[in-house]
C-alpha positions as CSV (number, residue, x, y, z in Angstrom):
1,X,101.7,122.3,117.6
2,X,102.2,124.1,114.2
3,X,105.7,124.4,114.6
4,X,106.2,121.0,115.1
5,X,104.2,120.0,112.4
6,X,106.2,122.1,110.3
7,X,109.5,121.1,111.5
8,X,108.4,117.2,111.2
9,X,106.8,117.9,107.7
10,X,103.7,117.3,108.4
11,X,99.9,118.7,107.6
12,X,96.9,118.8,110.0
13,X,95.1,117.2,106.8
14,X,91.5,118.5,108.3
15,X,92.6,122.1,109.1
16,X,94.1,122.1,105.3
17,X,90.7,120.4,103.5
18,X,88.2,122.8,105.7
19,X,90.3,125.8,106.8
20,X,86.7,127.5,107.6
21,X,85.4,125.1,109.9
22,X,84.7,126.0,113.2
23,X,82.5,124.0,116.0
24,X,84.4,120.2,115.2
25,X,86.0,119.0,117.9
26,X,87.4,114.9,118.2
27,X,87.1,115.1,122.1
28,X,84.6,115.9,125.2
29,X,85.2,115.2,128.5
30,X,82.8,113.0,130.6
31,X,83.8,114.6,133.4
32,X,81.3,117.4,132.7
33,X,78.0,115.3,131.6
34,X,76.0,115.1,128.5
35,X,75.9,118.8,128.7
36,X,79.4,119.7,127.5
37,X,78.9,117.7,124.7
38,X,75.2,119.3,123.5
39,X,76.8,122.6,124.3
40,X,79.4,121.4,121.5
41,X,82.2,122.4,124.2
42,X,84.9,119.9,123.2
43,X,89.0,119.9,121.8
44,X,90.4,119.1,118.1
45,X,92.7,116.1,119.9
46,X,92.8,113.7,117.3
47,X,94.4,114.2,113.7
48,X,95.1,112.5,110.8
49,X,99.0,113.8,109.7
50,X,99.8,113.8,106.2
51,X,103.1,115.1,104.2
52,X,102.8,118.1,101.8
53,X,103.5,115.7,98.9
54,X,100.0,114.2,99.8
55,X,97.9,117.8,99.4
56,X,98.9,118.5,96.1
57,X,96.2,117.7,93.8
58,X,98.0,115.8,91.0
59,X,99.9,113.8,93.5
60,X,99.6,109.9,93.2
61,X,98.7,108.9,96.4
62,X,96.9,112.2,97.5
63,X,94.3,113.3,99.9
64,X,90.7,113.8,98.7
65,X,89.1,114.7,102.2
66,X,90.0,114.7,105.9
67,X,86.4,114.1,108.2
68,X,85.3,114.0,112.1
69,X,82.4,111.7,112.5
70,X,79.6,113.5,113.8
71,X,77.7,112.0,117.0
72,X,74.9,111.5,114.5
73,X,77.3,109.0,112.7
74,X,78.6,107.0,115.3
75,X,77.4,105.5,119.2
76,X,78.3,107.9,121.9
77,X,80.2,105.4,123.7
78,X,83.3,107.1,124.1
79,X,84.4,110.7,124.7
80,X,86.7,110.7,121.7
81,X,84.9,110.6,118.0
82,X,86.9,109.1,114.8
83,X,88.8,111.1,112.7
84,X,89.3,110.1,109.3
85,X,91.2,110.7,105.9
86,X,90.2,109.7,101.9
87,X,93.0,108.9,99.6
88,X,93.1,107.9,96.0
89,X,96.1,105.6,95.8
């Protein structure tokens, strides 16, 4: 997947905001229960993609933050959470 991000031009915009994270996954399958997702056993599936130009901090747009909603921010009515970015335009 990096490669291709690379070759495309493209940032994983959450990996390059929180490099340190660990634990925040998008995705849990339902096939499994409740328990997989209490366990926190889940996948990074969903991204938001930027360009390089968009990481550098004097750049006009840029990206401020890259977030995964928590299951304490949102209904868990789907086995995919939202994934979000912040710009300043």
């Amino acid at each position: 997947f990096g490669a291709m991000l690379e070759a495309g031009g493209l940032a994983d915009s959450f990996r390059r905001q929180h490099p340190d994270a660990t634990g925040v996954f998008s995705y849990y399958s339902q096939r499994f229960g409740a328990a997989i997702r209490e366990a926190n056993k889940g996948l990074r599936l969903d991204y938001v993609l930027v360009t390089e130009g968009l990481l550098k901090p004097d750049a006009t747009p840029r990206l401020v933050d890259s977030f995964v909603l928590s299951d304490a921010d949102t209904p868990q009515i789907a086995d995919h959470l939202p994934v979000g970015g912040l710009f300043v335009l």
